[in-house]
N, C-alpha and C positions, 0 to 999 in steps of 0.2 A: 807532399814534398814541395818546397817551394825553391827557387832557383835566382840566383843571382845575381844577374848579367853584369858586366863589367865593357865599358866600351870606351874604344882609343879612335880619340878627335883629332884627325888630320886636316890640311887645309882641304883637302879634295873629297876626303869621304867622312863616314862614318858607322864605325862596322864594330861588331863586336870581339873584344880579347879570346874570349872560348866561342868555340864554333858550333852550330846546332847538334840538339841531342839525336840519337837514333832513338828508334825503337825498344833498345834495350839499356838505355840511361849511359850510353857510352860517345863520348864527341864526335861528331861524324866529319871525318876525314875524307882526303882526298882517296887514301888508298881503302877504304872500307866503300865509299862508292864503285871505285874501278871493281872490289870483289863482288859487289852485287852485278854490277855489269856483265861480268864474268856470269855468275850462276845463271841469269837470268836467258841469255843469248845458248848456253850449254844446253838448260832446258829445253829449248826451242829445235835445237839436234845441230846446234852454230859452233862457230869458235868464235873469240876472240885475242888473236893474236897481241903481246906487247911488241909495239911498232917501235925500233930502232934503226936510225941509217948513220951510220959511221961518216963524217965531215958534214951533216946535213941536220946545225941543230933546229929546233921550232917544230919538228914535222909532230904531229897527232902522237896518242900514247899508245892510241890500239888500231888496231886492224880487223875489221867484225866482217865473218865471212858469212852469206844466209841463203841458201837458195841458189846459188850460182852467182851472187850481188855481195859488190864490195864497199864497205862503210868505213872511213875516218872517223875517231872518234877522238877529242880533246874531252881529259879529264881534269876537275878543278874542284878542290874544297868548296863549299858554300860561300858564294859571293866574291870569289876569288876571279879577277880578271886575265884575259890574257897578254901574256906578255908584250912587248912590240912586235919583236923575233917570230914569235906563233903568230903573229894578225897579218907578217908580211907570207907567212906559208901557208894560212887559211887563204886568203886572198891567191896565190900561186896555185893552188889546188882547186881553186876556182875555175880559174879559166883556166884550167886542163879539164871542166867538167863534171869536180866531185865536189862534194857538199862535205863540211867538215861538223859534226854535230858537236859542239861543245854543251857538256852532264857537268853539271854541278851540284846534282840531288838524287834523292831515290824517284822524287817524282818527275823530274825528266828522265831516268832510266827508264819509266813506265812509258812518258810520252814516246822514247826513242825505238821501246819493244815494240811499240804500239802502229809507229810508222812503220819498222820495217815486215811489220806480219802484212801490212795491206797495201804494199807499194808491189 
């Protein structure tokens, strides 16, 4: 099966029109990563809450609870940046102490499994 990438040349970047394949030949999305996230943290005996705060936009999409420890998580399409808004509330969540982990892949879902089993 061969595939064929299409890409839109901005002054700033250069990224592709379709965004990587999954595992099972389907575009991988923002929200198909957040479901892995989901399964993955479930497994573990976790939640991961969808984080909304009513007048408070930028904040993180989830809320990963594990062990008695609470994780921010920003999620993003492949190769998707964050916004200004989200980099002034990652920064903000900073200095109150929490790490904001922004997932853009199935392979940082692993690195992010992977810190919170052994922190």
């Amino acid at each position: 099966m061969s595939l064929i990438r299409v890409y839109i040349v901005s002054t700033k970047i250069l990224f592709p029109l379709f965004p990587p394949i999954n595992h099972w030949g389907e575009f991988m999305t923002e929200k198909y990563i957040e479901k892995h996230l989901r399964n993955e943290v479930k497994k573990l005996g976790g939640r991961a809450f969808k984080f909304s705060s009513p007048g408070n936009n930028g904040v993180p999409d989830r809320i990963v609870l594990y062990q008695g420890r609470c994780f921010f998580v920003e999620l993003k399409k492949p190769g998707e940046e964050l916004r200004p808004l989200q980099k002034v509330m990652v920064k903000q969540f900073k200095k109150l102490g929490f790490k904001v982990y922004i997932i853009d892949s199935i392979e940082k879902v692993r690195v992010f499994i992977d810190e919170i089993c052994t922190t």
